[in-house]
DRENDRENSE-849586 format. One record per residue (C-alpha): y negated, z negated, x negated; chain. Coordinates in nm, 3 decimals. Layout:
N
<Y:Y&Z:Z&X:X&unit:A> $
...
END
This chain:
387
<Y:24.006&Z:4.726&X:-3.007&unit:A> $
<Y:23.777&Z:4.597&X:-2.743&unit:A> $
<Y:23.682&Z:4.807&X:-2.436&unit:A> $
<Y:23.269&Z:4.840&X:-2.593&unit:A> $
<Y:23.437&Z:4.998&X:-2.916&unit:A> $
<Y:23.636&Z:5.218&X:-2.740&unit:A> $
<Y:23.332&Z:5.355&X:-2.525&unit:A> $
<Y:23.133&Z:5.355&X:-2.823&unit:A> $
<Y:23.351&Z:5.610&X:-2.967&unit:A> $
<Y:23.372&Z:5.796&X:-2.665&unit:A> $
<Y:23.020&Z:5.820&X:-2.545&unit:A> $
<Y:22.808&Z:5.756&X:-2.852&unit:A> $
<Y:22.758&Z:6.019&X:-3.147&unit:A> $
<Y:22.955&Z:5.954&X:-3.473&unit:A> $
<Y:22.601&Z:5.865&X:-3.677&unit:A> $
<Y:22.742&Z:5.494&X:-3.774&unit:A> $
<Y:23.004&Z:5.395&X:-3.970&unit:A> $
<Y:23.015&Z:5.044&X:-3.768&unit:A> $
<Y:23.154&Z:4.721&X:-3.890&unit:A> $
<Y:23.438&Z:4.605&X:-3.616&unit:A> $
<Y:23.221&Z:4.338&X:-3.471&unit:A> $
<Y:23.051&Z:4.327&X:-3.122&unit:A> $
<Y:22.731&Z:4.108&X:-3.136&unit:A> $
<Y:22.669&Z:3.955&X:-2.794&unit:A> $
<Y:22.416&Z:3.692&X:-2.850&unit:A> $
<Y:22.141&Z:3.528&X:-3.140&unit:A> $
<Y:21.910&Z:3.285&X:-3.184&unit:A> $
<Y:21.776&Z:3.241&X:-3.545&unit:A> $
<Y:21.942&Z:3.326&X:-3.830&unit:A> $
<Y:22.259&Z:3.252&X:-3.575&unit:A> $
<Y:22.453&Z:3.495&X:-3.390&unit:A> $
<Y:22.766&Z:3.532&X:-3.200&unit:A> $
<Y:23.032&Z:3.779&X:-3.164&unit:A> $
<Y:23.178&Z:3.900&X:-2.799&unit:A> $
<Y:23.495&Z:3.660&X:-2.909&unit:A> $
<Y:23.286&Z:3.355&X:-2.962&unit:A> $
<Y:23.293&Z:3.363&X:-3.337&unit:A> $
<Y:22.944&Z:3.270&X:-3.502&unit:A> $
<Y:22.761&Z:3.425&X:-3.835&unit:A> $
<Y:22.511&Z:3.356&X:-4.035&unit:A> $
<Y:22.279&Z:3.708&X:-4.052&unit:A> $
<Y:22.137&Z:3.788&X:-4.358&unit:A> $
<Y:22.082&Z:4.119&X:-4.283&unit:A> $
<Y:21.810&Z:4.113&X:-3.980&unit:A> $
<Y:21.893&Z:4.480&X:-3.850&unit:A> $
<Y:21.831&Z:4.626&X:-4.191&unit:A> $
<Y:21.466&Z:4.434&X:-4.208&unit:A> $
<Y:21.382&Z:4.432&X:-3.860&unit:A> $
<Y:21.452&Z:4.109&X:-3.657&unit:A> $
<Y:21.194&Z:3.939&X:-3.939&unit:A> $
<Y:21.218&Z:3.571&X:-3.749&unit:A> $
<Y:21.550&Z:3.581&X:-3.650&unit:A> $
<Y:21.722&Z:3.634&X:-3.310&unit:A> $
<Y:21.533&Z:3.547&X:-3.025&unit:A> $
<Y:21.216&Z:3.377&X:-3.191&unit:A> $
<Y:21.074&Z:3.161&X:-2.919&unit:A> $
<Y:20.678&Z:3.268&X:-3.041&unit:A> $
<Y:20.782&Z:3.668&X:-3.061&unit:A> $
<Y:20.998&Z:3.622&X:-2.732&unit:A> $
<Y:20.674&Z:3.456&X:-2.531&unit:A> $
<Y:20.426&Z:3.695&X:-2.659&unit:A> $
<Y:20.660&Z:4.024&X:-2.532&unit:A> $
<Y:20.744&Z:3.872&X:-2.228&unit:A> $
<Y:20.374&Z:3.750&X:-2.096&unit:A> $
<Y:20.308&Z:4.181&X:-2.205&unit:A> $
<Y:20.611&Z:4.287&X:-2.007&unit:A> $
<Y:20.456&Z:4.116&X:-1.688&unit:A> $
<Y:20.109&Z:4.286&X:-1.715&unit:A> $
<Y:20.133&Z:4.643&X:-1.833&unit:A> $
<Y:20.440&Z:4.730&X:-1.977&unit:A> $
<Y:20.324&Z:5.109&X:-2.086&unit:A> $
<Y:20.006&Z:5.306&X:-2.075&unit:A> $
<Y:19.929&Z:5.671&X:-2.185&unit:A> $
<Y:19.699&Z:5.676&X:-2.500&unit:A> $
<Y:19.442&Z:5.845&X:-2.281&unit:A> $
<Y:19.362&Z:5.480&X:-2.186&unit:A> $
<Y:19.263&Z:5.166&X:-2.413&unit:A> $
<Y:19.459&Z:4.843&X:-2.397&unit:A> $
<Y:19.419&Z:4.555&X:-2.596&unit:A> $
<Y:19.767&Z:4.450&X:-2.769&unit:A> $
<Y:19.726&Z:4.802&X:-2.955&unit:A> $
<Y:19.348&Z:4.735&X:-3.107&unit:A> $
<Y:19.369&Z:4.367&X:-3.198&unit:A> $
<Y:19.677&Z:4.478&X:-3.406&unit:A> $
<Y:19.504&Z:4.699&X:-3.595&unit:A> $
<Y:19.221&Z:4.479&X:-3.618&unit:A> $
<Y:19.465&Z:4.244&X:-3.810&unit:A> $
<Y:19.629&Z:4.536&X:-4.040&unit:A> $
<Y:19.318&Z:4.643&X:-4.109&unit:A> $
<Y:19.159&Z:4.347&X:-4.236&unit:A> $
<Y:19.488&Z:4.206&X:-4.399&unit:A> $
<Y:19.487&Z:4.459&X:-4.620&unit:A> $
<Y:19.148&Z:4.604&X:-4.661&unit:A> $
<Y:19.256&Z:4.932&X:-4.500&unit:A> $
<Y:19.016&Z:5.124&X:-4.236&unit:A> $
<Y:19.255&Z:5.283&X:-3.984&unit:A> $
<Y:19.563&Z:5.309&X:-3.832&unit:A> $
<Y:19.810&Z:5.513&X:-3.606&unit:A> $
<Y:20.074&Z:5.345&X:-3.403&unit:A> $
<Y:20.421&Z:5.505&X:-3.348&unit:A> $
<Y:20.768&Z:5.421&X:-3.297&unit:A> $
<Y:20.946&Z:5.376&X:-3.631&unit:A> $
<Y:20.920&Z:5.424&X:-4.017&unit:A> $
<Y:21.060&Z:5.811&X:-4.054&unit:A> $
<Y:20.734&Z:5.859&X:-3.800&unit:A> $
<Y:20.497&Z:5.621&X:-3.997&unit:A> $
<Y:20.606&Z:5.852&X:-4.302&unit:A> $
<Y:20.535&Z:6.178&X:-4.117&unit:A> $
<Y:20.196&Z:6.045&X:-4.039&unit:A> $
<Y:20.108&Z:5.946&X:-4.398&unit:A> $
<Y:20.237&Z:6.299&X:-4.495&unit:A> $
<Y:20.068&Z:6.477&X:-4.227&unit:A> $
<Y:19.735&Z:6.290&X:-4.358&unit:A> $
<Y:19.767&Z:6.380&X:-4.709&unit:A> $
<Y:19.826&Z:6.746&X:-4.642&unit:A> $
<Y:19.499&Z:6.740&X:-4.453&unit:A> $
<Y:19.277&Z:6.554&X:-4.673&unit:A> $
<Y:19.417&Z:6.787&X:-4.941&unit:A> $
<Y:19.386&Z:7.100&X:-4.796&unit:A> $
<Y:18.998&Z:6.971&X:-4.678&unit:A> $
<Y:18.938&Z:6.865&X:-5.050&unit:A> $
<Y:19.137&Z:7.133&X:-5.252&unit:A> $
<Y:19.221&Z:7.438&X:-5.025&unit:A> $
<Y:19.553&Z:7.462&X:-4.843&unit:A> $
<Y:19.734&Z:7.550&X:-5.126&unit:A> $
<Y:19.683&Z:7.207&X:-5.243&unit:A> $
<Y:19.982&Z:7.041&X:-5.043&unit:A> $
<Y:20.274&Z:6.925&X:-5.211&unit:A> $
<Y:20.379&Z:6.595&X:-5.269&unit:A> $
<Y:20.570&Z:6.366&X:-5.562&unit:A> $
<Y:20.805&Z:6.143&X:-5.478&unit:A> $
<Y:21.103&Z:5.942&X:-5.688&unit:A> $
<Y:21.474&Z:5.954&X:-5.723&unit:A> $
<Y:21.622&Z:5.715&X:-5.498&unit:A> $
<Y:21.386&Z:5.698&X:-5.298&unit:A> $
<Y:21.400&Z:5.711&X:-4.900&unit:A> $
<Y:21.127&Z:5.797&X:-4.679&unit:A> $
<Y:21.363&Z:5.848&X:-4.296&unit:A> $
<Y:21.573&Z:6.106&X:-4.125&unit:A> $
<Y:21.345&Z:6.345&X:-3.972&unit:A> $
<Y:21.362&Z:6.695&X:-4.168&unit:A> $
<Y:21.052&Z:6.651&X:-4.400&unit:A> $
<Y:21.088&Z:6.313&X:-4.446&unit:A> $
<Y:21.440&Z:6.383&X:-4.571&unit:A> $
<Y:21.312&Z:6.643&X:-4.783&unit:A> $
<Y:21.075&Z:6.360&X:-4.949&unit:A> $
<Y:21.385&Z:6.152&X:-4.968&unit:A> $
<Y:21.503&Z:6.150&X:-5.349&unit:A> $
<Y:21.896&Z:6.103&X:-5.304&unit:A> $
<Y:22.069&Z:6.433&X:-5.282&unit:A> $
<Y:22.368&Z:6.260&X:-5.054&unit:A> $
<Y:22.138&Z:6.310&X:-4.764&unit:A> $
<Y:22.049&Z:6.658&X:-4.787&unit:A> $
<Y:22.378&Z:6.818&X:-4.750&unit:A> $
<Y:22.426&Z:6.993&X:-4.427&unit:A> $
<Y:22.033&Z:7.012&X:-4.348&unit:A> $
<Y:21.878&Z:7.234&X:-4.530&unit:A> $
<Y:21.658&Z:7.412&X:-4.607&unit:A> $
<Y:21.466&Z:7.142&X:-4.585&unit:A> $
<Y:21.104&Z:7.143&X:-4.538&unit:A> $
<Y:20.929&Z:7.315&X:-4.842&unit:A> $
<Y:20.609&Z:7.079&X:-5.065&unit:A> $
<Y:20.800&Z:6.799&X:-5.234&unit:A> $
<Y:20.899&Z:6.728&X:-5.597&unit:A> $
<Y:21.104&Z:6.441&X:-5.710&unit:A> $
<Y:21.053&Z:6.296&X:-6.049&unit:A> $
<Y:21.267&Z:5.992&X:-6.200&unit:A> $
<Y:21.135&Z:5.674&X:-6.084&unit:A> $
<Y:20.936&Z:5.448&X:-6.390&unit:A> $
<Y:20.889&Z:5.800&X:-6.562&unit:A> $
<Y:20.491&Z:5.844&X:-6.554&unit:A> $
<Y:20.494&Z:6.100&X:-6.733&unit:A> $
<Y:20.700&Z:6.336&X:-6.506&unit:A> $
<Y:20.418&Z:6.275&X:-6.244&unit:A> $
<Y:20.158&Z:6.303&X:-6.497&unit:A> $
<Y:20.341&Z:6.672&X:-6.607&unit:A> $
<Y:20.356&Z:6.780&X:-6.285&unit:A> $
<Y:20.014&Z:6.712&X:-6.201&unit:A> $
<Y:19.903&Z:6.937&X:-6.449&unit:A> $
<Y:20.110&Z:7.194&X:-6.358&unit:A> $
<Y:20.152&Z:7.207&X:-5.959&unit:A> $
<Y:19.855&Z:7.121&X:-5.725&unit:A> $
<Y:19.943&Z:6.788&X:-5.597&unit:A> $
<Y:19.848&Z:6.654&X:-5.261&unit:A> $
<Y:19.995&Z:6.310&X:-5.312&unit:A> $
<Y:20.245&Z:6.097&X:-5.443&unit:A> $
<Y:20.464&Z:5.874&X:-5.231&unit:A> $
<Y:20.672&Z:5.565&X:-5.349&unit:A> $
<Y:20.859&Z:5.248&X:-5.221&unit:A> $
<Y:20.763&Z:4.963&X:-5.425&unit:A> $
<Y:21.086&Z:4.806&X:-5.364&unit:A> $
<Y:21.329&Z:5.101&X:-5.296&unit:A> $
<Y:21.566&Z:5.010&X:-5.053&unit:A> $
<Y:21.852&Z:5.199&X:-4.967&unit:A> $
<Y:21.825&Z:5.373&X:-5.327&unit:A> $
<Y:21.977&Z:5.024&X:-5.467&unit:A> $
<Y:21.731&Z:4.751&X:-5.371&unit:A> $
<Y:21.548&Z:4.828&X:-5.718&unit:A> $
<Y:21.146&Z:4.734&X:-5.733&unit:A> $
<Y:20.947&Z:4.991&X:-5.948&unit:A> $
<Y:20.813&Z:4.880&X:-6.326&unit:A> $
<Y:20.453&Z:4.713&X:-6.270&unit:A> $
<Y:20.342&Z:4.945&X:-6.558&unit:A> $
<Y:20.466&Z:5.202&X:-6.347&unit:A> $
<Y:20.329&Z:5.151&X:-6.051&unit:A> $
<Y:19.969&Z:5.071&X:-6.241&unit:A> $
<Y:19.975&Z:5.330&X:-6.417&unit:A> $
<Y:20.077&Z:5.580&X:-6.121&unit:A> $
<Y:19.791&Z:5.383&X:-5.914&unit:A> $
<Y:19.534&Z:5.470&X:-6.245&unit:A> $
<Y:19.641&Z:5.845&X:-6.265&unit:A> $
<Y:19.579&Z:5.918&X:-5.898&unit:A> $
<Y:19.242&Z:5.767&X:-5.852&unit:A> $
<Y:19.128&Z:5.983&X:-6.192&unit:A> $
<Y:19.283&Z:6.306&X:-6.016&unit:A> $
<Y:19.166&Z:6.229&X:-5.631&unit:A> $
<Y:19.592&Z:6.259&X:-5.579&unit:A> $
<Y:19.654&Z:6.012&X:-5.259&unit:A> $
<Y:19.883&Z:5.743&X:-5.318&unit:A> $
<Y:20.124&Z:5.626&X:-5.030&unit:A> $
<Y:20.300&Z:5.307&X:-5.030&unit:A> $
<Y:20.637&Z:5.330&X:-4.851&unit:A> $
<Y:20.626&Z:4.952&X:-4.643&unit:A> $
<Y:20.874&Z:5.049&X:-4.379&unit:A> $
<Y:21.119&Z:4.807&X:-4.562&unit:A> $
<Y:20.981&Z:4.611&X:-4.822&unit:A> $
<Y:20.673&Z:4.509&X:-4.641&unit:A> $
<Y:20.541&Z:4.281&X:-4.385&unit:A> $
<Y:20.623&Z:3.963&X:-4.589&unit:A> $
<Y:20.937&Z:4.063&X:-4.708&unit:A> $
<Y:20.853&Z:4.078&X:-5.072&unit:A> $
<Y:20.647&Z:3.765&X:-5.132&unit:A> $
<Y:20.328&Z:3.915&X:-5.045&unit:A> $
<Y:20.207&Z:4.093&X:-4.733&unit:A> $
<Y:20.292&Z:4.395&X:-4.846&unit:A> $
<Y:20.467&Z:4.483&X:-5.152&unit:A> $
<Y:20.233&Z:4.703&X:-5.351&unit:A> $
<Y:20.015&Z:4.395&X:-5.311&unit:A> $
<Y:20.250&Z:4.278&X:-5.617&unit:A> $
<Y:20.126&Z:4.490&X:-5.810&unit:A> $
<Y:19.780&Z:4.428&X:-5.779&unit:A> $
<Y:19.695&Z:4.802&X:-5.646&unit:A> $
<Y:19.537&Z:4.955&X:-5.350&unit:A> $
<Y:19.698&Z:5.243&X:-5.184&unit:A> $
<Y:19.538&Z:5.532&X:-4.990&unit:A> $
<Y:19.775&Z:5.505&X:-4.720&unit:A> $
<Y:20.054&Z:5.291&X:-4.652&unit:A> $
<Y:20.325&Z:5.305&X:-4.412&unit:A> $
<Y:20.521&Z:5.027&X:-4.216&unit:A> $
<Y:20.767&Z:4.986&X:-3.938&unit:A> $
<Y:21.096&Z:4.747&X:-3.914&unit:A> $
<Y:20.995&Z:4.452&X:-3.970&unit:A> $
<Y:20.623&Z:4.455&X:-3.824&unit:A> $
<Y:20.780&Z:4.506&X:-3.483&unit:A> $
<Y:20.988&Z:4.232&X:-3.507&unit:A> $
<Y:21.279&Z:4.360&X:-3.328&unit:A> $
<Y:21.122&Z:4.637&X:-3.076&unit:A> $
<Y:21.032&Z:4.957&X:-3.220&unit:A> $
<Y:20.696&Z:4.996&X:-3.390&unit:A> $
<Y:20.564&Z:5.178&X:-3.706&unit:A> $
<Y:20.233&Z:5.212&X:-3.838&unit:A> $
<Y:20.004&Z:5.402&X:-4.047&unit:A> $
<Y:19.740&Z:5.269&X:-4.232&unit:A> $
<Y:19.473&Z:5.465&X:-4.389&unit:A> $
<Y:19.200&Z:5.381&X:-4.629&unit:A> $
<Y:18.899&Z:5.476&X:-4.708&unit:A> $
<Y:18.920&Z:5.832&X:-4.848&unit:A> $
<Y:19.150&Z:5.949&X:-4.510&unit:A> $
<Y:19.006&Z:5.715&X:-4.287&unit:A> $
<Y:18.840&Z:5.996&X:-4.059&unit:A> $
<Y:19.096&Z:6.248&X:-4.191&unit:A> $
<Y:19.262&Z:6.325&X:-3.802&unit:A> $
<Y:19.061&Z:6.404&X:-3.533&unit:A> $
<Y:19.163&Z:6.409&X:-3.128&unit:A> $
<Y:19.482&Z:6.663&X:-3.110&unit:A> $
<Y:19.526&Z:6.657&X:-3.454&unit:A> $
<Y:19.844&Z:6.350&X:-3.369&unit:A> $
<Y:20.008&Z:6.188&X:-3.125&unit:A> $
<Y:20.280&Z:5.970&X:-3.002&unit:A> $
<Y:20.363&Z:5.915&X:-2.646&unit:A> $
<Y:20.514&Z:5.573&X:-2.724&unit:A> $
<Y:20.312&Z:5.462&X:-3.045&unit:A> $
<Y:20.079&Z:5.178&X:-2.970&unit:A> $
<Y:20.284&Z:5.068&X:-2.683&unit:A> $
<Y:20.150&Z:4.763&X:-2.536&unit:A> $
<Y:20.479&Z:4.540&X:-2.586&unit:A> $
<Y:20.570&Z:4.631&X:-2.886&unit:A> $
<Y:20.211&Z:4.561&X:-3.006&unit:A> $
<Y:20.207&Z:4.260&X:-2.882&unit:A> $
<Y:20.497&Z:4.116&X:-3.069&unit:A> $
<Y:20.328&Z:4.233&X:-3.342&unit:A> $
<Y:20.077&Z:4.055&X:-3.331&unit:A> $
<Y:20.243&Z:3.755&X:-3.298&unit:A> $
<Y:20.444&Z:3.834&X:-3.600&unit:A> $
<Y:20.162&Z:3.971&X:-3.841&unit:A> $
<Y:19.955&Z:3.626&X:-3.769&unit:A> $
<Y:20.254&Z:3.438&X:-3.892&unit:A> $
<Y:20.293&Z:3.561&X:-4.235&unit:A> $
<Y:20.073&Z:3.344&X:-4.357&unit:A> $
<Y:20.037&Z:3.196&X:-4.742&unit:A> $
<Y:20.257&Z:2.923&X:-4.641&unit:A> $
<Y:20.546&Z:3.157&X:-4.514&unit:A> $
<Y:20.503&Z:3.422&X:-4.825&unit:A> $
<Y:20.531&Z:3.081&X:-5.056&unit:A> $
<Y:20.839&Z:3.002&X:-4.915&unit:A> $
<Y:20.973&Z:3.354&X:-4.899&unit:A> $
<Y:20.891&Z:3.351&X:-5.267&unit:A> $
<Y:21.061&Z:2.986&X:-5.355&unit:A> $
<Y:21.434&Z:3.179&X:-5.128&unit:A> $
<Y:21.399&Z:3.402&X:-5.319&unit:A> $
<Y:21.390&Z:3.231&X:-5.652&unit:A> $
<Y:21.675&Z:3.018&X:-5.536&unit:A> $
<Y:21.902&Z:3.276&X:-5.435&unit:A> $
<Y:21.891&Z:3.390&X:-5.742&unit:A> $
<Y:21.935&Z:3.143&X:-5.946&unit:A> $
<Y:22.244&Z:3.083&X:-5.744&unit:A> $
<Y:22.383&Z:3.416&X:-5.849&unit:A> $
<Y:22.297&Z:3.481&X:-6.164&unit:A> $
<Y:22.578&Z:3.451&X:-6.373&unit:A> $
<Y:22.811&Z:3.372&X:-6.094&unit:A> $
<Y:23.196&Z:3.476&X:-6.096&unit:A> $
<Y:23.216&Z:3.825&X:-6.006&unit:A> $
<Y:22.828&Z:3.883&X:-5.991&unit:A> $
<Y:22.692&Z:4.135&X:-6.242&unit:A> $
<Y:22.303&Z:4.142&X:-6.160&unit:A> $
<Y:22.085&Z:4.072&X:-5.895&unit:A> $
<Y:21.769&Z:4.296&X:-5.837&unit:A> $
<Y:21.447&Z:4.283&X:-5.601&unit:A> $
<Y:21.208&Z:4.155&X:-5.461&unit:A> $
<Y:21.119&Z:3.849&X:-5.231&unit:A> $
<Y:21.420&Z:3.809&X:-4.968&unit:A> $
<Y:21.517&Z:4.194&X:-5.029&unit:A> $
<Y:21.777&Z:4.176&X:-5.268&unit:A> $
<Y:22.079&Z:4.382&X:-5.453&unit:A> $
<Y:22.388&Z:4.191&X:-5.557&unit:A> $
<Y:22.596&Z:4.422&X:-5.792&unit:A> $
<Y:22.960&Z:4.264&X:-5.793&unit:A> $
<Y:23.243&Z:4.318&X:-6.029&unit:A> $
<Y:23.497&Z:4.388&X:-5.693&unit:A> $
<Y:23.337&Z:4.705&X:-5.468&unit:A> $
<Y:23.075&Z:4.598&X:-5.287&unit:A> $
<Y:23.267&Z:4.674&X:-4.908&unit:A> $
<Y:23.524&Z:4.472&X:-5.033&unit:A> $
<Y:23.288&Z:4.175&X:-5.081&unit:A> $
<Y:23.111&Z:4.260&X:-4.741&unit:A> $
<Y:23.403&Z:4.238&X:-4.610&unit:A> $
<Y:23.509&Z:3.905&X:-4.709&unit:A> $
<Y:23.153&Z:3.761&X:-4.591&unit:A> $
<Y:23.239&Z:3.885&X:-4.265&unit:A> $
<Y:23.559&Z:3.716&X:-4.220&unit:A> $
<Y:23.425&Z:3.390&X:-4.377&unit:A> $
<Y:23.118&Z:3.455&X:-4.095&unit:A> $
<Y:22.843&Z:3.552&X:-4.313&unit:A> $
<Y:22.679&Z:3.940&X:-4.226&unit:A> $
<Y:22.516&Z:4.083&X:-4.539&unit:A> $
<Y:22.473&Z:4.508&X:-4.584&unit:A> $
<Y:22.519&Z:4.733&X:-4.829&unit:A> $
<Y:22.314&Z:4.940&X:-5.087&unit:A> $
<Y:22.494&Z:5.241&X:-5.317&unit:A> $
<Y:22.658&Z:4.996&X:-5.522&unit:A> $
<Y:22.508&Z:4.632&X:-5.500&unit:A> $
<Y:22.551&Z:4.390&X:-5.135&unit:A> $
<Y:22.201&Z:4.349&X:-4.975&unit:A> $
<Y:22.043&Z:4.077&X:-4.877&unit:A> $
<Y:21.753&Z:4.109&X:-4.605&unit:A> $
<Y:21.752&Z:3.730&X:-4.450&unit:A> $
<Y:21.483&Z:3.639&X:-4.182&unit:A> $
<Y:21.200&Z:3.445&X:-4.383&unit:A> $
<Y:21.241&Z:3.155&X:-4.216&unit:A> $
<Y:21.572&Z:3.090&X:-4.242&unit:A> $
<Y:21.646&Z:2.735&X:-4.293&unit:A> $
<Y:21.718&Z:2.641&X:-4.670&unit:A> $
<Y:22.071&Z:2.483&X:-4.533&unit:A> $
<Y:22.186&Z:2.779&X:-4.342&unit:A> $
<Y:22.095&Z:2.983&X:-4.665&unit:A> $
<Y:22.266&Z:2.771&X:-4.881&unit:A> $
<Y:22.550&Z:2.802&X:-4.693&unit:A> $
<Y:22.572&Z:3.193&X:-4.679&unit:A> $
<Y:22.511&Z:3.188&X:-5.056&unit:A> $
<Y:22.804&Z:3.012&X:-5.100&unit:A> $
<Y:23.011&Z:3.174&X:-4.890&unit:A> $
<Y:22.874&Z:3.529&X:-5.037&unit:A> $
<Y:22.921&Z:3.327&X:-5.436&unit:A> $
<Y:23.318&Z:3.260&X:-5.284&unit:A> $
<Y:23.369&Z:3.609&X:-5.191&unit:A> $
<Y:23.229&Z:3.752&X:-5.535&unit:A> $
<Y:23.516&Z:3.603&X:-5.680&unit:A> $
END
């Protein structure tokens, strides 16, 4: 065991169940262990590192921030903040945002907003909120509590108190519960990651979309994974031909430092006012920044060829030896193998390919622009260790 594993388990809390692999050094969809030994990544930091290691673009943009103003209070305005929501906002057609530090926050924020509005609207007794089995929303105690998968309850509660969980596809549990419990919103992942890299039924979704507008329920879009190119359009509910009341985002949008966002549309636009919110580090200059660099990227030409990976990858493993299924969306993708999927993560590894896990299935989170050669590659590597 190398000396940095050793003080890891000394000096760092037992949260990770880490692969035995030191990363030292990237650059693409290329990176390099502390022994020399290279990999091809296709798992970005779970969604994050959305160009790769050490993009030259992202890389220029943080660094000419980091030599101007690395941090301000959000008493002050700076510029990297505002032209990033400038470009949310009209990317997607939403009104507002607010800038924090990660997805669990970006959820809090949504919920936060839809109690308000709600309770504005309805009366305060109108606050609870419908989310979906295998869903996952962050670690923070009420976004756990909106997090459909039981596993990650345990030890935590009680949780805190306003959310019900209905099967996901099942529009009639949310339609039930409507009529029976005063609703505040409902929340969903398009694509649900960690809950088995599954995208929702476009009926579904539609008809979820439909059912809130008629009963002025909010619907939030979960983005922190599946969004910000990663499923073939900006965003994913943008599959589905829907607009959202609020949608949340991190991973991916910060392109490797931590950023989350929270957009909000027209009905919430106005819904905070000053002291209502806050985040010392959310809209920090850097971060922003990269951002922005990033979010003018993902362009039609980039989401067409996120779209054409992902086509190919599948094709590749449908109906390979040892592959049962694949499911999702864009380059977020669930392999269910015949041999347990650790066992097949495992074997990538050693054969220098990095892929994750999901319940069951292997996921596949690839930078968008990885080269066509490089994936081919991994996919072969990943088709040779399904076997």
């Amino acid at each position: 065991m190398s000396q940095i594993m050793q003080d890891d388990k000394t000096y760092i809390a037992n949260t990770y169940a880490r692969f035995p692999v030191v990363l030292k050094s990237g650059k693409g969809s290329l990176c390099t262990d502390e022994n020399g030994k290279e990999y091809i990544d296709l798992g970005t930091g779970i969604a994050v590192n959305i160009f790769g290691f050490a993009d030259p673009g992202w890389t220029a943009a943080v660094t000419a921030q980091l030599q101007t103003l690395q941090h301000a209070s959000n008493l002050y305005y700076t510029a990297p903040d505002t032209a990033l929501a400038k470009l949310l906002c009209g990317k997607t057609g939403m009104k507002k945002v607010f800038f924090s530090n990660s997805g669990a926050e970006a959820n809090e924020c949504a919920i936060k907003a839809a109690r308000k509005y709600a309770a504005t609207k309805k009366g305060a007794d109108t606050y609870k909120i419908v989310t979906l089995e295998n869903s996952f929303h962050g670690r923070t105690l009420t976004t756990l509590a909106a997090t459909g998968q039981e596993v990650f309850h345990k030890d935590f509660t009680p949780l805190t108190p306003g959310f019900l969980c209905t099967p996901a596809n099942d529009l009639e549990a949310v339609k039930e519960l409507t009529q029976t419990e005063k609703i505040a919103a409902v929340m969903i992942e398009c694509v649900q990651g960690e809950g088995g890299v599954t995208a929702l039924e476009p009926t579904f979704v539609k008809g979820l979309a439909k059912l809130c507008a008629d009963e002025d329920i909010l619907l939030i879009c979960d983005e922190v994974q599946c969004g910000n190119g990663r499923s073939g359009a900006l965003y994913a509910y943008m599959n589905y031909e829907i607009t959202p009341d609020i949608v949340s985002t991190a991973k991916g949008l910060g392109g490797g430092l931590p950023l989350g966002a929270t957009l909000l549309g027209e009905k919430v636009k106005d819904v905070f006012v000053s002291g209502d919110h806050g985040s010392t580090f959310g809209g920090n200059p850097v971060c922003c920044a990269g951002a922005v660099e990033i979010l003018s990227r993902i362009d039609d030409a980039l989401l067409g060829e996120v779209r054409e990976k992902s086509r190919h990858i599948i094709s590749e493993l449908t109906g390979a030896e040892g592959v049962k299924g694949v499911t999702g969306m864009g380059l977020m993708l669930g392999v269910e193998t015949e041999k347990p999927a650790s066992e097949v993560i495992a074997a990538c590894m050693e054969r220098g390919v990095l892929v994750l896990k999901a319940k069951n299935k292997v996921r596949l989170l690839p930078a968008l622009n990885i080269p066509p050669e490089l994936l081919q590659k991994a996919i072969n590597v990943l088709k040779e260790a399904c076997k």
